[in-house]
GUZA-238220 format. One record per residue (C-alpha): residue number from 1; residue in three letters; y, x, z. Coordinates in pm, 1 decimal. Each point is the difference from the previous one (the first is absolute). Example, Ala and Ser with C-alpha at 12.3 -4.5 7.8 and 13.67 -1.06 7.14 Angstrom:
<recs>
{rec 1,ALA,{-450.0,1230.0,780.0}} {rec 2,SER,{344.0,137.0,-66.0}} 
</recs>
This chain:
<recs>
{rec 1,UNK,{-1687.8,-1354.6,-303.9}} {rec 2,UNK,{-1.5,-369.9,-107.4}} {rec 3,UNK,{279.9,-54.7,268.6}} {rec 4,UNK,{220.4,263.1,-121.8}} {rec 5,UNK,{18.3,-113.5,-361.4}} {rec 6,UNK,{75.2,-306.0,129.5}} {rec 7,UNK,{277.7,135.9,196.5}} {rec 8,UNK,{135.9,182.4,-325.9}} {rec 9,UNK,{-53.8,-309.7,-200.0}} {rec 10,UNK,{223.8,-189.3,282.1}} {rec 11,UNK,{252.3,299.7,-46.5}} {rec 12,UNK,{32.7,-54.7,-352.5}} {rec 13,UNK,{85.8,-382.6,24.9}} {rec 14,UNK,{309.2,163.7,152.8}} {rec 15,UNK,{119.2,182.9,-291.0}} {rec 16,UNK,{334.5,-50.1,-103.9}} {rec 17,UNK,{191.8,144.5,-304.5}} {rec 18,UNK,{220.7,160.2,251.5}} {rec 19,UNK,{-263.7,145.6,177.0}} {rec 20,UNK,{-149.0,116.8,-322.1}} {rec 21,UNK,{244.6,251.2,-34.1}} {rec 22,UNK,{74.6,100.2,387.3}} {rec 23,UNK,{-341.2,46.5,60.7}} {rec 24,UNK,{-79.9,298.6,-266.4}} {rec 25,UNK,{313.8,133.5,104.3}} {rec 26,UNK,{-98.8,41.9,387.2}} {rec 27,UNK,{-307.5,60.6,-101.1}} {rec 28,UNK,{118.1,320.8,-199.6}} {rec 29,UNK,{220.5,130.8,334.0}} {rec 30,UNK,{-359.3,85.0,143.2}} {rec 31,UNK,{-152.9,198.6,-269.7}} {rec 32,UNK,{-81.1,325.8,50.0}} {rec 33,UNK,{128.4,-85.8,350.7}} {rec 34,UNK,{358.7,133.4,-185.5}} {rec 35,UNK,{229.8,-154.1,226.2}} {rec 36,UNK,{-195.6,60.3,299.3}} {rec 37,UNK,{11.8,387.1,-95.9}} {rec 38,UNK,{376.5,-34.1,-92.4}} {rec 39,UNK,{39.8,-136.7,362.3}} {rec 40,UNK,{-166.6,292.9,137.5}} {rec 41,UNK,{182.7,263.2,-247.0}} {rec 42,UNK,{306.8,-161.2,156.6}} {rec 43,UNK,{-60.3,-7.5,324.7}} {rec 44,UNK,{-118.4,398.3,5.9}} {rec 45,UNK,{321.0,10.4,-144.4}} {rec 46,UNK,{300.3,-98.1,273.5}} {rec 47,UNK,{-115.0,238.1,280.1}} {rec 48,UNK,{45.3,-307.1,252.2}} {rec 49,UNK,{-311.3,-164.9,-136.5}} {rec 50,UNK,{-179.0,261.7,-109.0}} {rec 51,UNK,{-300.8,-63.7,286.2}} {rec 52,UNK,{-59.5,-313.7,-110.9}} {rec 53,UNK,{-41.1,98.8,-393.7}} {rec 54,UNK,{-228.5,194.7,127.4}} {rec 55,UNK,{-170.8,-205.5,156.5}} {rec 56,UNK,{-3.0,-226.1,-347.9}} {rec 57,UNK,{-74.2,300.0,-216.8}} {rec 58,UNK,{-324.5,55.5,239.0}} {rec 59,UNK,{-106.0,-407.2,-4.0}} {rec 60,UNK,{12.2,-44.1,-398.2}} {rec 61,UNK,{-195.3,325.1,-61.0}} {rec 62,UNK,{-247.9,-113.3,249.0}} {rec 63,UNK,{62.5,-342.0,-196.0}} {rec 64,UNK,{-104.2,126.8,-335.7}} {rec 65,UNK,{-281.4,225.6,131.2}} {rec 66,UNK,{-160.6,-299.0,188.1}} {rec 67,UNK,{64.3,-291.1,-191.4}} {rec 68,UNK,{-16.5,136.2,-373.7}} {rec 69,UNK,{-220.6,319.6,29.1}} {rec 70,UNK,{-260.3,-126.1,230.6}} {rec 71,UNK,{-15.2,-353.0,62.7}} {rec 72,UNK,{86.6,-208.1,-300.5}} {rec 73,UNK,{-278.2,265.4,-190.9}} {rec 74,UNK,{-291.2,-81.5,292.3}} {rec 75,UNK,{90.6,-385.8,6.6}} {rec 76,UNK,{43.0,-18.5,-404.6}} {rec 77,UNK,{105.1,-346.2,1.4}} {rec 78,UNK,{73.7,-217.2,-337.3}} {rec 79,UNK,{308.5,-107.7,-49.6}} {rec 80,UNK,{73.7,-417.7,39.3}} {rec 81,UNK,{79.2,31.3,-350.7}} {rec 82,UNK,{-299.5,141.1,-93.2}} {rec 83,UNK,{-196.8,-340.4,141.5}} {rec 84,UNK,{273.7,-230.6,-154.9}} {rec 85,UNK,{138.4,134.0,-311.1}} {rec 86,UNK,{175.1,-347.4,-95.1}} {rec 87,UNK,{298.3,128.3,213.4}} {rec 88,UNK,{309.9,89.6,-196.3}} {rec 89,UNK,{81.9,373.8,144.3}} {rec 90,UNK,{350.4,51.2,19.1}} {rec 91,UNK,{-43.5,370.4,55.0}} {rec 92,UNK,{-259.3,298.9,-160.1}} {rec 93,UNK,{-313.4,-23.9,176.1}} {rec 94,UNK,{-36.7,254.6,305.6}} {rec 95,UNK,{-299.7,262.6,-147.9}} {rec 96,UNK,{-119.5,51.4,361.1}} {rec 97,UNK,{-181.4,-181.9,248.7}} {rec 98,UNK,{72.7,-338.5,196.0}} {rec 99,UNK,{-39.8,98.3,352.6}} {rec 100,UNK,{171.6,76.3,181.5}} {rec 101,UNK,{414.4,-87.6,-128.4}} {rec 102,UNK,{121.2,367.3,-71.5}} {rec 103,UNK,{382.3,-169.7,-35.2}} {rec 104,UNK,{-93.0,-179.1,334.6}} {rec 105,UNK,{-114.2,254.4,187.0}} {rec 106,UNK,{307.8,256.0,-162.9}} {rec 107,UNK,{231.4,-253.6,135.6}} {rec 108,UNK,{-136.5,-59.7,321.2}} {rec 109,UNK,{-13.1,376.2,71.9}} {rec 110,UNK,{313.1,23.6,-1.4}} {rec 111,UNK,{118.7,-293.5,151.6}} {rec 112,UNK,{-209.6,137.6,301.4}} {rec 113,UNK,{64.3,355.2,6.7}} {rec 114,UNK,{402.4,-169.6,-6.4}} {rec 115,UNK,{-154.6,-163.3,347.8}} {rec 116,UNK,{-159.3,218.7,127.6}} {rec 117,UNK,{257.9,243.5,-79.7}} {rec 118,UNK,{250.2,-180.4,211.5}} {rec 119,UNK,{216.3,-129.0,-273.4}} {rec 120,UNK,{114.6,-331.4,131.7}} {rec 121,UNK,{196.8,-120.3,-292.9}} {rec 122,UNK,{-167.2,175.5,-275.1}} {rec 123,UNK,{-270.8,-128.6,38.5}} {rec 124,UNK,{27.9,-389.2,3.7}} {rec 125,UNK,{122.3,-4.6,-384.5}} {rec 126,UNK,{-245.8,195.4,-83.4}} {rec 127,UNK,{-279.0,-246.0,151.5}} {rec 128,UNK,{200.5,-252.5,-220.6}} {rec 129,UNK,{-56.0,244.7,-329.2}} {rec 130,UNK,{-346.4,58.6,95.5}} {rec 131,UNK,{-151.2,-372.0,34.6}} {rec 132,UNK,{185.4,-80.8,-344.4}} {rec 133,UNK,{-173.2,242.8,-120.8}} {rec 134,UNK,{-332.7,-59.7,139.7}} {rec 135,UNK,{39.5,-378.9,-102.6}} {rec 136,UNK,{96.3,111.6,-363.9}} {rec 137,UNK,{-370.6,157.3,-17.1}} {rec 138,UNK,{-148.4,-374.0,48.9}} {rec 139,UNK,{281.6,-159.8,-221.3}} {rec 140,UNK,{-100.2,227.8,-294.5}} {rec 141,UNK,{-391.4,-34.1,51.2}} {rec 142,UNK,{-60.0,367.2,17.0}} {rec 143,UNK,{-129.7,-1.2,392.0}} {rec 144,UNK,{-218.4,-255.8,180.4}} {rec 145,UNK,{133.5,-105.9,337.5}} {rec 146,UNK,{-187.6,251.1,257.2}} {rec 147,UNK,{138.4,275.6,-256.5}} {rec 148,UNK,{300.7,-43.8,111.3}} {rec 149,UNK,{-113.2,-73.8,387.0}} {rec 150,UNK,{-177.6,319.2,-62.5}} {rec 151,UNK,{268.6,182.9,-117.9}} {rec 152,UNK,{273.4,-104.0,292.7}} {rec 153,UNK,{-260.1,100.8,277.1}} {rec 154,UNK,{-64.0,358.4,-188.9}} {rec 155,UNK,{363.7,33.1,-74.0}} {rec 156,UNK,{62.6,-104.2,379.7}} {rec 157,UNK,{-237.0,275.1,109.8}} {rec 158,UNK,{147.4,285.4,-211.0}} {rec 159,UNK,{334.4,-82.8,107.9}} {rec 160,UNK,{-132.0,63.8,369.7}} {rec 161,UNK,{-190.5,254.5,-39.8}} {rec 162,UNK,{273.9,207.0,-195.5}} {rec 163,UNK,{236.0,-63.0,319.8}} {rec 164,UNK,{-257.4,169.0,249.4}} {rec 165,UNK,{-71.3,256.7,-204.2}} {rec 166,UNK,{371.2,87.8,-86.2}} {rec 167,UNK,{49.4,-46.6,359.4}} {rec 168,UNK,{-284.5,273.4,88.1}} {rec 169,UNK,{128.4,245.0,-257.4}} {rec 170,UNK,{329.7,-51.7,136.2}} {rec 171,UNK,{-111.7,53.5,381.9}} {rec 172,UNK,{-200.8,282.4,-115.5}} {rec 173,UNK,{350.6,168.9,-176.6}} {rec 174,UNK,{134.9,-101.9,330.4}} {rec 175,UNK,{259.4,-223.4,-104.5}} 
</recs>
């Protein structure tokens, strides 16, 4: 753990006042996973894409179920804040567990079930959105590096997995 403080200490030599306010704010597009589940309400929307909201519907509930119900309770990791309280929080502290990044793994979701969905242009931005976001996570010392590394491999996964099973469901409707 040593190593990752050290990393988040390195992180915070970076802080700018500029960053001081971008950060919070991309920080904030990620809670609740809001705009990921605005994305999908959207997508079901326009009939043309409604497949692959589907598909993101199906990765962030797997998402929350995985990542906030199960794992972050069985792992129960302290915050980096917790172990170094001299850092200035520019945000309310999370009430939840470290690992894995619930904001990472939201984000990644649904830049993979985008992928995996076959959304060639969709989904490049959205990779863009999503590391911000994860990289926010270490700028505001809420989440220790293999949070976030933790939360983009879980986030991959449920994106993936929400595109085969959308596709079974939808070969079993016989579309």
């Amino acid at each position: 753990m040593g190593i990752e403080i050290q990393i988040l200490d390195w992180i915070q030599g970076l802080r700018t006042p500029a960053g001081d306010v971008f950060m919070p704010v991309i920080t904030s597009l990620g809670n609740v996973g809001i705009i990921w589940i605005l994305l999908a309400v959207l997508l079901l929307i326009i009939p043309k894409t409604r497949k692959t909201g589907a598909v993101l519907a199906i990765a962030l509930v797997l998402d929350v179920v995985l990542c906030n119900g199960i794992i972050k309770n069985l792992a129960a990791r302290m915050r980096p804040y917790d172990r170094n309280p001299v850092v200035e929080l520019l945000i309310h502290k999370p009430i939840d567990y470290s690992f894995p990044s619930g904001h990472t793994a939201a984000s990644f979701a649904a830049v993979s079930a985008l992928y995996f969905a076959g959304e060639k242009h969709m989904w490049k931005p959205v990779l863009v959105l999503a590391v911000l976001i994860a990289f926010s996570r270490l700028y505001l010392y809420v989440h220790y590096p293999t949070d976030v590394i933790g939360g983009a491999v879980l986030g991959i996964l449920c994106g993936y997995l929400a595109d085969k099973i959308a596709g079974y469901n939808m070969m079993r409707a016989g579309r």
